[in-house]
MARKOLTI-895180 format. One record per atom (N, C-alpha, C, O): residue number from 1; residue in three letters; x negated, y negated, z. Coordinates in steps of 0.02 Angstrom, whole numbers. Example, Ala and Ser with C-alpha at 12.3 -4.5 7.8 and 13.67 -1.06 7.14 Angstrom:
// MARKOLTI-895180
1; ALA; -660; 284; 390
1; ALA; -615; 225; 390
1; ALA; -660; 165; 390
1; ALA; -712; 166; 423
2; SER; -642; 112; 354
2; SER; -684; 53; 357
2; SER; -645; -2; 394
2; SER; -670; -57; 402
//
This chain:
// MARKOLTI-895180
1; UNK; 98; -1085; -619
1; UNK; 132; -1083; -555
1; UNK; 80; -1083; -499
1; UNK; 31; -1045; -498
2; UNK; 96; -1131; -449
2; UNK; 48; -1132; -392
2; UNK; 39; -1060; -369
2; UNK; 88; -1023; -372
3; UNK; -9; -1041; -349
3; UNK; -17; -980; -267
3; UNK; 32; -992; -225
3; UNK; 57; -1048; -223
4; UNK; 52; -941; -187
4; UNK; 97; -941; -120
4; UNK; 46; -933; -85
4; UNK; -9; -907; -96
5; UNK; 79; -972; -15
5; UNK; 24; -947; 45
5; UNK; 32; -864; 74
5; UNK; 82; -830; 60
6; UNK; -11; -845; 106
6; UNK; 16; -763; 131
6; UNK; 65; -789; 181
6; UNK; 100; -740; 193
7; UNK; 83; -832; 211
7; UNK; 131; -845; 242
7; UNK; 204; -833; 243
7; UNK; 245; -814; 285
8; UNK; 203; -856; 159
8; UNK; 269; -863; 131
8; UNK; 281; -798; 82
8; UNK; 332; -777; 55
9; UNK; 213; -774; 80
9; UNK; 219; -678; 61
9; UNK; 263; -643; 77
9; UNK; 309; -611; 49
10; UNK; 235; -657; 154
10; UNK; 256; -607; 210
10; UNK; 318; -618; 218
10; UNK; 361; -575; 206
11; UNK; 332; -674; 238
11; UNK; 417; -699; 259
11; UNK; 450; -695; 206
11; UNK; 500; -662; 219
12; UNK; 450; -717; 128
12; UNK; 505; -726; 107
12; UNK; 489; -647; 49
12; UNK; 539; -630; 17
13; UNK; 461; -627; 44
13; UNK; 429; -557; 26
13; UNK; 438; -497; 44
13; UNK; 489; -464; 34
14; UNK; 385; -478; 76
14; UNK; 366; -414; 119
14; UNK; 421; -409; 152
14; UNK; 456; -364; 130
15; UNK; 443; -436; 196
15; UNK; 488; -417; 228
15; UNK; 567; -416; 212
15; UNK; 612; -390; 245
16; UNK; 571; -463; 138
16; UNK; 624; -441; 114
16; UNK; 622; -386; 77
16; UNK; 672; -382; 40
17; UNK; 587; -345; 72
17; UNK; 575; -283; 31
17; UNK; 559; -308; -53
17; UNK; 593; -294; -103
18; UNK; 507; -342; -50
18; UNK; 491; -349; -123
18; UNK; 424; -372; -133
18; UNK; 385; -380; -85
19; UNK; 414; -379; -171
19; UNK; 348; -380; -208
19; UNK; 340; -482; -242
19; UNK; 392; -513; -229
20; UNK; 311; -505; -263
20; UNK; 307; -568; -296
20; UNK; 286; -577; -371
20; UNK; 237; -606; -395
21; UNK; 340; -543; -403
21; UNK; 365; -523; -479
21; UNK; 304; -582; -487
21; UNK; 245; -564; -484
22; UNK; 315; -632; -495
22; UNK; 287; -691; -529
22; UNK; 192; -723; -512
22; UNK; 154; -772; -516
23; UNK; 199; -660; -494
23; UNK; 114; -646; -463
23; UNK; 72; -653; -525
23; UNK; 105; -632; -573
24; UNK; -4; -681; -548
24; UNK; -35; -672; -590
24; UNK; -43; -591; -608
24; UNK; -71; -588; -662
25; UNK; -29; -526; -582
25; UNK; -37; -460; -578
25; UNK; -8; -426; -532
25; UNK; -17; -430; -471
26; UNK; 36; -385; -569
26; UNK; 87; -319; -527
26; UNK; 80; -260; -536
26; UNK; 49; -247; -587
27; UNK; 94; -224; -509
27; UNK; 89; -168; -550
27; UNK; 130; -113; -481
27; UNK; 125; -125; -421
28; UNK; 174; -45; -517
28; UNK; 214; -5; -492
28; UNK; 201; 55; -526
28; UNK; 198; 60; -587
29; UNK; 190; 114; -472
29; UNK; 176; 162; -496
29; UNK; 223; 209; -460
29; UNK; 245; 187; -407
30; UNK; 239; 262; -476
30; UNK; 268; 307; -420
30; UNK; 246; 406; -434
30; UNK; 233; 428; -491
31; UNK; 246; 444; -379
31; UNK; 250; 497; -407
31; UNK; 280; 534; -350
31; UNK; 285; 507; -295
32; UNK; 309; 615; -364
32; UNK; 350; 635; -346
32; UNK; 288; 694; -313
32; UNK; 239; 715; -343
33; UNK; 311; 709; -241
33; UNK; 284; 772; -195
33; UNK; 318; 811; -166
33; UNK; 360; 795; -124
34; UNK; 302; 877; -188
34; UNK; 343; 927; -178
34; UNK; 331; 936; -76
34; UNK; 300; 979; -44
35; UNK; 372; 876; -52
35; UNK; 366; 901; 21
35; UNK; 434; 849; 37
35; UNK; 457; 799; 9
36; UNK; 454; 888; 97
36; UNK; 505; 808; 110
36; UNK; 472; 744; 144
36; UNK; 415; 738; 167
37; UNK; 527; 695; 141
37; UNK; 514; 631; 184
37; UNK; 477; 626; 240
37; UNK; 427; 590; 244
38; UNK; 499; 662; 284
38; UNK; 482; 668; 365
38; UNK; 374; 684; 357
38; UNK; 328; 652; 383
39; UNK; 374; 741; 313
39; UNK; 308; 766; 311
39; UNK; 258; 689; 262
39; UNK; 220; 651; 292
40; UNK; 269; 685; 210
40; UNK; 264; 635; 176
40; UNK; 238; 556; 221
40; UNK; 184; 527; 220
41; UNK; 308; 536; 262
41; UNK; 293; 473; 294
41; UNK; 253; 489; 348
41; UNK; 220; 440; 366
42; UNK; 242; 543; 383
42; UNK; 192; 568; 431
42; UNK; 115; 548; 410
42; UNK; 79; 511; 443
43; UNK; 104; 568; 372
43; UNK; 35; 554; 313
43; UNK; 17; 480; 309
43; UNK; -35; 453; 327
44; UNK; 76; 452; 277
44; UNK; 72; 388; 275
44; UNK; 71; 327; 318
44; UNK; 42; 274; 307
45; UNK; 105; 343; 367
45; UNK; 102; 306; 443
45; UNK; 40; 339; 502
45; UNK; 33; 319; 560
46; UNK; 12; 377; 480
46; UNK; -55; 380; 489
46; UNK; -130; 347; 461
46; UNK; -182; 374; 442
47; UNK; -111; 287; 468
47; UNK; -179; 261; 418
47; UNK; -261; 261; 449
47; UNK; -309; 239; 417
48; UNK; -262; 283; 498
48; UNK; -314; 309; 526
48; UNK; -348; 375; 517
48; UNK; -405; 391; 533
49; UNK; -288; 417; 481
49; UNK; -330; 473; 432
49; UNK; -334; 463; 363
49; UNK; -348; 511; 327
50; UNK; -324; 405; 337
50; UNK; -303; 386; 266
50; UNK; -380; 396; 233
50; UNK; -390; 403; 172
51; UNK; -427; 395; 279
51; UNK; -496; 375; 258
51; UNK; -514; 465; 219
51; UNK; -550; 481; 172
52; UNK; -469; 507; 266
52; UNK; -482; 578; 255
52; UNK; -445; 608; 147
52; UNK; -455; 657; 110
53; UNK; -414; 556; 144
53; UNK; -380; 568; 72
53; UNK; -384; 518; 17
53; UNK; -385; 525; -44
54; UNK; -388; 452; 62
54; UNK; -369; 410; 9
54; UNK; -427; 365; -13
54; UNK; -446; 329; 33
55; UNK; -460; 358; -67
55; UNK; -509; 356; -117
55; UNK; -533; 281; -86
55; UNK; -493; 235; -75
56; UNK; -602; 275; -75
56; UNK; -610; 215; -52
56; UNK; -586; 162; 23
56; UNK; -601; 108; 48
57; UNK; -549; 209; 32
57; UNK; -510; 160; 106
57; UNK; -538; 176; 170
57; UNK; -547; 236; 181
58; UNK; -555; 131; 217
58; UNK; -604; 146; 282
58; UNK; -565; 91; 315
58; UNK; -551; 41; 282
59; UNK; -547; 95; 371
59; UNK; -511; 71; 421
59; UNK; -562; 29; 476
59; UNK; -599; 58; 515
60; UNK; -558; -28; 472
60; UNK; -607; -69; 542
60; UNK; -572; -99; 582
60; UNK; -600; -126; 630
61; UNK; -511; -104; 576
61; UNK; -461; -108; 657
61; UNK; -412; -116; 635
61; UNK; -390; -150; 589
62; UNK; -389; -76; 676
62; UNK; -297; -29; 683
62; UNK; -268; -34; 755
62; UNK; -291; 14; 785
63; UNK; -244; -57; 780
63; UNK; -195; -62; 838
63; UNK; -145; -17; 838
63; UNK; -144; 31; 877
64; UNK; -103; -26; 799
64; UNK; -18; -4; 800
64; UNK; -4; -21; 735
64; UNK; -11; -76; 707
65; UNK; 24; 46; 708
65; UNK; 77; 19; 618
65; UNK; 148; 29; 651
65; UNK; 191; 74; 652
66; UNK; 137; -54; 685
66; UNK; 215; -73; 691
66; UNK; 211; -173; 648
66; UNK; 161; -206; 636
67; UNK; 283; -190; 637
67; UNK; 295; -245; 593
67; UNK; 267; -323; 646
67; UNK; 286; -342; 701
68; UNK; 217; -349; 601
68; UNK; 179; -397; 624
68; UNK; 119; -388; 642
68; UNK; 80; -436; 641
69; UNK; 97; -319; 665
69; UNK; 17; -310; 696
69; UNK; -19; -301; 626
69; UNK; -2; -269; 577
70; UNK; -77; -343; 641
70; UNK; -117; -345; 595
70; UNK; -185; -279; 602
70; UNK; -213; -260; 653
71; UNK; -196; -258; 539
71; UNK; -254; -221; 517
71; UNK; -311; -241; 476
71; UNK; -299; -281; 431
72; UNK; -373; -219; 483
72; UNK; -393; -245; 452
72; UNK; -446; -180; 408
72; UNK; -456; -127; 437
73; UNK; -472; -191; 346
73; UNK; -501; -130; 305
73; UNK; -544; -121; 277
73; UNK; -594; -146; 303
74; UNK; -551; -100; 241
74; UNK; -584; -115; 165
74; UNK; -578; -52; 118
74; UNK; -558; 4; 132
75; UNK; -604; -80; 48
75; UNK; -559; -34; -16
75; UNK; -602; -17; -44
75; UNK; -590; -57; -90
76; UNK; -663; 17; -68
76; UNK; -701; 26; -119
76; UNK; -766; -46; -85
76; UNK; -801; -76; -126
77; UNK; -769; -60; -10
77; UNK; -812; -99; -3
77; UNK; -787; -162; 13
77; UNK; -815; -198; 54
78; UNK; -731; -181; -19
78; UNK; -690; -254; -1
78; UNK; -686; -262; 56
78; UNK; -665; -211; 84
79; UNK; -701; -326; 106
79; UNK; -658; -312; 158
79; UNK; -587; -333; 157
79; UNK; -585; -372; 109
80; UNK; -514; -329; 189
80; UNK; -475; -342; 188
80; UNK; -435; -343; 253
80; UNK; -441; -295; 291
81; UNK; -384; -405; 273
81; UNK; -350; -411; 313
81; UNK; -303; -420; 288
81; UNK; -294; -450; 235
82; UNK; -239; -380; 343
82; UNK; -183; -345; 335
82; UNK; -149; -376; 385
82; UNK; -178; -397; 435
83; UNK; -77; -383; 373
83; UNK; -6; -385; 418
83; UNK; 51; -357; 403
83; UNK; 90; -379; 361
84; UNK; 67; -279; 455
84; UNK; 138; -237; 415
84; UNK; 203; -302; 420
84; UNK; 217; -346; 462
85; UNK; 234; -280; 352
85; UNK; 269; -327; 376
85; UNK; 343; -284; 365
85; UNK; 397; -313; 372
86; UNK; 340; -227; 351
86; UNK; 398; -168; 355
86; UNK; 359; -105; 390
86; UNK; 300; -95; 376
87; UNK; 397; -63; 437
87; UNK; 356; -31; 462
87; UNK; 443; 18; 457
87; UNK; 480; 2; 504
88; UNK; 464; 53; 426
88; UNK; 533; 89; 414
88; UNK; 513; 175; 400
88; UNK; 496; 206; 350
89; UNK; 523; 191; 462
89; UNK; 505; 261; 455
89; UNK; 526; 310; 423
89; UNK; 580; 322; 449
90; UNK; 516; 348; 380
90; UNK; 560; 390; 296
90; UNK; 569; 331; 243
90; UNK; 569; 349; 184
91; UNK; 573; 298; 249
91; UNK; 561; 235; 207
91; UNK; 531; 179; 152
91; UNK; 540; 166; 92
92; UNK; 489; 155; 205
92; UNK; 428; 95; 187
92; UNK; 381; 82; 227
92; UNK; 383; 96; 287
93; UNK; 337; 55; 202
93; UNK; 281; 60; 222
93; UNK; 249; -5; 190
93; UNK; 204; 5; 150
94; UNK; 270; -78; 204
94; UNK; 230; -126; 159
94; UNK; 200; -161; 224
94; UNK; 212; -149; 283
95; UNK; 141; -229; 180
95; UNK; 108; -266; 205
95; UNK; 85; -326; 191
95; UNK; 112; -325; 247
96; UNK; 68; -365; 180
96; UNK; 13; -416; 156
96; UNK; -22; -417; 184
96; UNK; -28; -395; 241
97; UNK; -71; -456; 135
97; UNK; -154; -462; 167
97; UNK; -187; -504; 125
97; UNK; -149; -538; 90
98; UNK; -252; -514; 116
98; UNK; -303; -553; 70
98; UNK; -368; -533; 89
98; UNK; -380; -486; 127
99; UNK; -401; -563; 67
99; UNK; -491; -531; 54
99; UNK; -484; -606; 39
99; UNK; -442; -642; 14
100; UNK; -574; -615; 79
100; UNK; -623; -691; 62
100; UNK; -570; -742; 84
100; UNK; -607; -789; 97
101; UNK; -530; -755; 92
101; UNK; -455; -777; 111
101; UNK; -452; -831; 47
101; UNK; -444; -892; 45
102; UNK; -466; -776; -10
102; UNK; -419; -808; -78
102; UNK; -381; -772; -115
102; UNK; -338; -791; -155
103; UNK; -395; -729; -105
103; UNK; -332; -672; -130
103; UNK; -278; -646; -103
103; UNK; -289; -612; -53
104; UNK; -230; -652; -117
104; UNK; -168; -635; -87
104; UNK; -132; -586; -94
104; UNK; -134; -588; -155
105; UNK; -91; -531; -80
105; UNK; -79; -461; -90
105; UNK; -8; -465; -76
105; UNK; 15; -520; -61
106; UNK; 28; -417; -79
106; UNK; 80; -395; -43
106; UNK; 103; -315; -62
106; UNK; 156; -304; -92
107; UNK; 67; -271; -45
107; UNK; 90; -195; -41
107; UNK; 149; -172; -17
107; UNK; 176; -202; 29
108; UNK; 183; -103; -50
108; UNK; 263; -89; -33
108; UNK; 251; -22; -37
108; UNK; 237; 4; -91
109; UNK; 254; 5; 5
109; UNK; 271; 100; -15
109; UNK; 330; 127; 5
109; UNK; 347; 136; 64
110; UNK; 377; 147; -64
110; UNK; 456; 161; -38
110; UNK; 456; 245; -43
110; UNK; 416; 272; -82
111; UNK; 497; 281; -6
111; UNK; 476; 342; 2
111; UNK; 564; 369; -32
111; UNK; 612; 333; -17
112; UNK; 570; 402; -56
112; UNK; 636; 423; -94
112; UNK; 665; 510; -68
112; UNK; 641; 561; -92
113; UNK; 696; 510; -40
113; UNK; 718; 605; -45
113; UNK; 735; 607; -117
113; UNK; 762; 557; -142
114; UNK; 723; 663; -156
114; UNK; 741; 689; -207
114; UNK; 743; 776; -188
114; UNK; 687; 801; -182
115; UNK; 782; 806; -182
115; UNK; 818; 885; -170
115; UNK; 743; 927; -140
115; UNK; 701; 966; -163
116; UNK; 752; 901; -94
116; UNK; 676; 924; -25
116; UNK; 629; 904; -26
116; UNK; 588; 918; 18
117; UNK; 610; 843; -101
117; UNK; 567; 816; -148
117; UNK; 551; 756; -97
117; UNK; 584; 742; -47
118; UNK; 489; 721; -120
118; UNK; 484; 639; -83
118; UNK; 469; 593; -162
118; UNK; 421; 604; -198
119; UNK; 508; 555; -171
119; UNK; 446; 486; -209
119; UNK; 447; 446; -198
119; UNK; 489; 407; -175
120; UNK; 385; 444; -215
120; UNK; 352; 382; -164
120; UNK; 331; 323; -221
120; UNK; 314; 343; -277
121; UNK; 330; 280; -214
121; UNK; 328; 217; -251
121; UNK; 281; 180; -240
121; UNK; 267; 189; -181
122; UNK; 247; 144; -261
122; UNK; 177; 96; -232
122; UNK; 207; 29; -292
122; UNK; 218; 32; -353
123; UNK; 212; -24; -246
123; UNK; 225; -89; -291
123; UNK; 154; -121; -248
123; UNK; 140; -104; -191
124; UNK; 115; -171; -288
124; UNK; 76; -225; -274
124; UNK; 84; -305; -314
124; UNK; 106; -319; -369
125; UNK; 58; -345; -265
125; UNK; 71; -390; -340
125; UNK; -7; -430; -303
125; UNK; -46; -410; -260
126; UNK; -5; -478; -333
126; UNK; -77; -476; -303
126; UNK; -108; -547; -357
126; UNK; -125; -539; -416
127; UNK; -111; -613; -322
127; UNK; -142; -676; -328
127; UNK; -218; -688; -324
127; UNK; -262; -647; -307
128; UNK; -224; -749; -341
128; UNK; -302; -778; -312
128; UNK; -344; -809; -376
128; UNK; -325; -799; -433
129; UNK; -395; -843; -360
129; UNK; -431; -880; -424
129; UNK; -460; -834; -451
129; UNK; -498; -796; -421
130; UNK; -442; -831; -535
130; UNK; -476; -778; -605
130; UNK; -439; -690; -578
130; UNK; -467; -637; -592
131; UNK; -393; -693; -551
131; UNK; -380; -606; -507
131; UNK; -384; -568; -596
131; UNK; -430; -530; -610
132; UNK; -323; -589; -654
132; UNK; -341; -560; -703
132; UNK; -411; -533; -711
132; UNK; -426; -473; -708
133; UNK; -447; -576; -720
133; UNK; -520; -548; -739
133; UNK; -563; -514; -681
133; UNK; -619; -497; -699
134; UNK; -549; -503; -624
134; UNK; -571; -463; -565
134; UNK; -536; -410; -563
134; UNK; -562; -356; -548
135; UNK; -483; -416; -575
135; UNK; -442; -356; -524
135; UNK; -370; -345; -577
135; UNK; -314; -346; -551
136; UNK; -376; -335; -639
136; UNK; -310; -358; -678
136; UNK; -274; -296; -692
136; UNK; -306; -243; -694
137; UNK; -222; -297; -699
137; UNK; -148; -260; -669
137; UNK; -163; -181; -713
137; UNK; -124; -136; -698
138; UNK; -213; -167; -762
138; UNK; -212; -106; -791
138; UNK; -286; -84; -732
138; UNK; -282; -24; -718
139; UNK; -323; -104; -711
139; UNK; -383; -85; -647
139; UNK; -324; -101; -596
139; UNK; -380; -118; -578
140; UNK; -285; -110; -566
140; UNK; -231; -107; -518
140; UNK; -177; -46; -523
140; UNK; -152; -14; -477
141; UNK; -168; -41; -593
141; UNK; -118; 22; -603
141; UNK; -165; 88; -601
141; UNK; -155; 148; -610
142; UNK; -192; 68; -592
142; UNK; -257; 132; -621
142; UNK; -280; 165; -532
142; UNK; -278; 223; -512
143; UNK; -302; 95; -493
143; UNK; -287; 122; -409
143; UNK; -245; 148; -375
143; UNK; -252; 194; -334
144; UNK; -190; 117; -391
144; UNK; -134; 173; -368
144; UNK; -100; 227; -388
144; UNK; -51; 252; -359
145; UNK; -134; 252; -454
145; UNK; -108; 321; -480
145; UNK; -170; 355; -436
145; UNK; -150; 396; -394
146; UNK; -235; 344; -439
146; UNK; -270; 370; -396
146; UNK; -267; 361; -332
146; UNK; -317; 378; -301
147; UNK; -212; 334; -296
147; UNK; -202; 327; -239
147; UNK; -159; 375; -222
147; UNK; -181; 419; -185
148; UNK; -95; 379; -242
148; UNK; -32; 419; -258
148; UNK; -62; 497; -278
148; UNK; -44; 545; -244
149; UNK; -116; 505; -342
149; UNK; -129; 589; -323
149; UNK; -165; 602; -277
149; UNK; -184; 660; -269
150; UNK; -179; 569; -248
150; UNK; -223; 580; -184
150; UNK; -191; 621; -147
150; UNK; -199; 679; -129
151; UNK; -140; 563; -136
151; UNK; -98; 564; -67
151; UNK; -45; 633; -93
151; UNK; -30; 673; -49
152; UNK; -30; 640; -136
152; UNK; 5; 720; -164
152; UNK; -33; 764; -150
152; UNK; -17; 812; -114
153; UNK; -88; 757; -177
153; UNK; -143; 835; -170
153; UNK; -139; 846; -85
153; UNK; -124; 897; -55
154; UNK; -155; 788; -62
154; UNK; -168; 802; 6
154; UNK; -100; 820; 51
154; UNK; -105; 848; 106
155; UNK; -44; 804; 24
155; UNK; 17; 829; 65
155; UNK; 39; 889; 41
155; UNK; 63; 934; 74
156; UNK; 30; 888; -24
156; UNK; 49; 991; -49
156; UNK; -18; 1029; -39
156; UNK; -24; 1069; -85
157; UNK; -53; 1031; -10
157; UNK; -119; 1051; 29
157; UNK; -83; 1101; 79
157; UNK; -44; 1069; 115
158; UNK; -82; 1150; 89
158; UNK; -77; 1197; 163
158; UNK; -101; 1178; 223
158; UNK; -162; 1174; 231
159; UNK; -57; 1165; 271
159; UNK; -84; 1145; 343
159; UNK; -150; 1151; 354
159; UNK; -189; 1104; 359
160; UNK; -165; 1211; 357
160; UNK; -190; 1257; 390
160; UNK; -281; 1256; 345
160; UNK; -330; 1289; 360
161; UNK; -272; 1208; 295
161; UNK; -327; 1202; 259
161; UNK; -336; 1100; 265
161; UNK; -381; 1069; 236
162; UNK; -296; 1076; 297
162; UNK; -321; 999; 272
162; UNK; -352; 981; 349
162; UNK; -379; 926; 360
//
């Protein structure tokens, strides 16, 4: 199957709330934090402290996490450019983006109430030439469980200590 452009990511994708099943590599992880929604998506719609929890991630321009403004990053050294393309507050939290502009992405973070509980979900799917052998979906599942306890430790953390 050909590549999609990030074009057609974003539009017929990201912003429909999904991921691109038919991606050379997907991968979905989720875990559950003992905090509610409101506290939870606070954290997360902060990606300018993300650098303070989340493993590898450094921010090199951030405007606004509203739907369409682009960001741009890097992950463990990658650089990467970003476009929210859901910006749903208690919600979601997705994007696309690419690196070297051959890789293609599309990130989803769905946030769940469960009885005062949050879960939170991380879908990726994620294109580009050889991605299996760079970046393949068990080293992808493996980032976002370490992404996800991150982001737990750091929200069941005491105010008053993070």
């Amino acid at each position: 199957m050909a590549a999609r452009k990030l074009a057609t990511l974003h539009e017929e994708y990201a912003l429909r709330g999904r991921i691109d099943e038919s991606a050379p590599v997907t991968s979905s992880s989720d875990i559950v934090i003992d905090a509610p929604v409101q506290e939870v998506w606070d954290v997360l719609a902060d990606l300018r402290r993300w650098e303070a929890w989340a493993p590898g991630f450094r921010i090199r321009a951030l405007d606004a996490v509203e739907p369409g403004r682009e960001f741009r990053w890097t992950q463990n050294g990658t650089p990467l450019r970003s476009r929210f393309a859901v910006v749903d507050p208690g919600r979601e939290l997705s994007w696309t983006g690419g690196s070297l502009g051959l890789y293609r992405a599309v990130d989803r973070m769905v946030l769940t109430a469960e009885d005062g509980r949050t879960r939170v979900t991380l879908q990726e799917s994620l294109a580009g030439p050889l991605v299996r052998q760079v970046f393949g979906a068990r080293k992808l599942r493996a980032a976002h469980e370490t992404r996800l306890k991150a982001l737990k430790a750091h929200v069941e953390t005491p105010r008053r200590t993070r």
